[in-house]
C-alpha positions as CSV (number, residue, x, y, z in Angstrom):
1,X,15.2,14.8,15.0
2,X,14.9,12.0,18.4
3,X,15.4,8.2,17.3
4,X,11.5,8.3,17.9
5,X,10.3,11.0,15.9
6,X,12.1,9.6,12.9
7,X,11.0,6.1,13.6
8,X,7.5,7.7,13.4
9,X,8.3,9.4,10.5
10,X,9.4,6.0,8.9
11,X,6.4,3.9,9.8
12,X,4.6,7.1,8.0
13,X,5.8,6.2,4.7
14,X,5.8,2.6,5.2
15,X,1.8,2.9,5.7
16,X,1.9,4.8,2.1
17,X,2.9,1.4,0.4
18,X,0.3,-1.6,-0.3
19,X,0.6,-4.7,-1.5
20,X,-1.2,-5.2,-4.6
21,X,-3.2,-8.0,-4.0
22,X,-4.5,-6.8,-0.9
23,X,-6.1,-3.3,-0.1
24,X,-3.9,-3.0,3.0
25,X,-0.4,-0.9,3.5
26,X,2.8,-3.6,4.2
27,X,2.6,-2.0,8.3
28,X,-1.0,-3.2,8.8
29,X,-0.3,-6.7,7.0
30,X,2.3,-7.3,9.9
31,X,4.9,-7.3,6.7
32,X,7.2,-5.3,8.5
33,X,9.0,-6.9,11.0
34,X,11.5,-4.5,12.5
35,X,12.6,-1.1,12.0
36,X,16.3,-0.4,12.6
37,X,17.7,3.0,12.9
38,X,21.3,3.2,13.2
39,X,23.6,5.2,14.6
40,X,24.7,6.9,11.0
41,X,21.1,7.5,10.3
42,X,21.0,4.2,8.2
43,X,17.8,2.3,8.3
44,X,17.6,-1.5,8.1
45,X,14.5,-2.9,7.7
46,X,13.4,-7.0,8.3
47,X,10.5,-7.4,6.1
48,X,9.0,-10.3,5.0
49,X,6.2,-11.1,1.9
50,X,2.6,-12.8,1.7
51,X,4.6,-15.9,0.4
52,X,7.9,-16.8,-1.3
53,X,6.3,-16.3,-4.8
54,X,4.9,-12.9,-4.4
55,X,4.4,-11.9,-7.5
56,X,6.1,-8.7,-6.0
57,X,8.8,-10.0,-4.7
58,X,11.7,-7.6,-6.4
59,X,9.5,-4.4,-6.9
60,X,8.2,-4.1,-2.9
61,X,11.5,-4.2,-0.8
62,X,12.5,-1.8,-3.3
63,X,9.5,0.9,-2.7
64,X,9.8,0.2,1.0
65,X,14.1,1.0,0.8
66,X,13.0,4.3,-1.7
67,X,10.4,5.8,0.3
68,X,12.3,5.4,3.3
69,X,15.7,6.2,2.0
70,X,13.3,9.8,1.2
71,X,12.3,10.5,4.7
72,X,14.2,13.5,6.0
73,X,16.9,12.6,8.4
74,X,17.6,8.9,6.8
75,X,21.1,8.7,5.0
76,X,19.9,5.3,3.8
77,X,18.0,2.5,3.6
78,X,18.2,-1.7,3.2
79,X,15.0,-3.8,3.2
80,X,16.5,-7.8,4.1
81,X,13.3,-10.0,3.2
82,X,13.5,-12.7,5.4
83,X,10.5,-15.9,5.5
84,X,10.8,-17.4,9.6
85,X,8.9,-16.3,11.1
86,X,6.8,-17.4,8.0
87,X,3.8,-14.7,7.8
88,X,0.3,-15.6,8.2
89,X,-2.7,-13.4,8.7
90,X,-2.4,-13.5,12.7
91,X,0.3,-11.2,12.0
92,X,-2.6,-8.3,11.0
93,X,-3.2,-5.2,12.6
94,X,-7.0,-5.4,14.0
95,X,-7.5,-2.8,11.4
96,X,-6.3,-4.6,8.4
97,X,-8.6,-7.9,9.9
98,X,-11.6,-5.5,10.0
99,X,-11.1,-4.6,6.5
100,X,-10.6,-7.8,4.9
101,X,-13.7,-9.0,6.5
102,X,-11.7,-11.4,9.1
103,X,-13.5,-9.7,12.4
């Protein structure tokens, strides 16, 4: 499987996962700040939260690293939570902004 297809396959899963607060998957929410496939098959993933004191702050980088750490073709995966750039809703998909009424 290309670099591409499993990239794809991984933003697939990602878009299975929502943060409970907010009827959106972690993609749309522009939580998901890169998506790195190396050359072992290992996935590193820069994600960042809503805020600091998400009240999911242990359980979601650990459903994003399972479910990608699933996908065929992935030997493994590490979510690194990082807070700069800070997130803010500018960071939404056009699709998430329709849904939560911002457009």
């Amino acid at each position: 499987m290309s670099n591409v297809a499993l990239e794809n396959s991984i933003i697939d899963v990602i878009k299975t996962i929502y943060d409970p607060e907010i009827p959106v998957d972690v993609y749309e929410l522009g939580l998901i700040y890169e998506v790195k496939i190396n050359g072992d098959q290992s996935v590193d993933v820069e994600m960042t939260l809503t805020s600091p004191n998400c009240p999911v702050a242990e359980s979601l980088p650990k459903e994003v690293e399972d479910k990608i750490a699933a996908v065929d073709g992935v030997k493994s995966a590490k979510v690194n939570i990082v807070f700069d750039p800070a997130w803010d809703q500018t960071m939404m998909s056009e699709e998430a902004k329709l849904e939560l009424g911002f457009l």
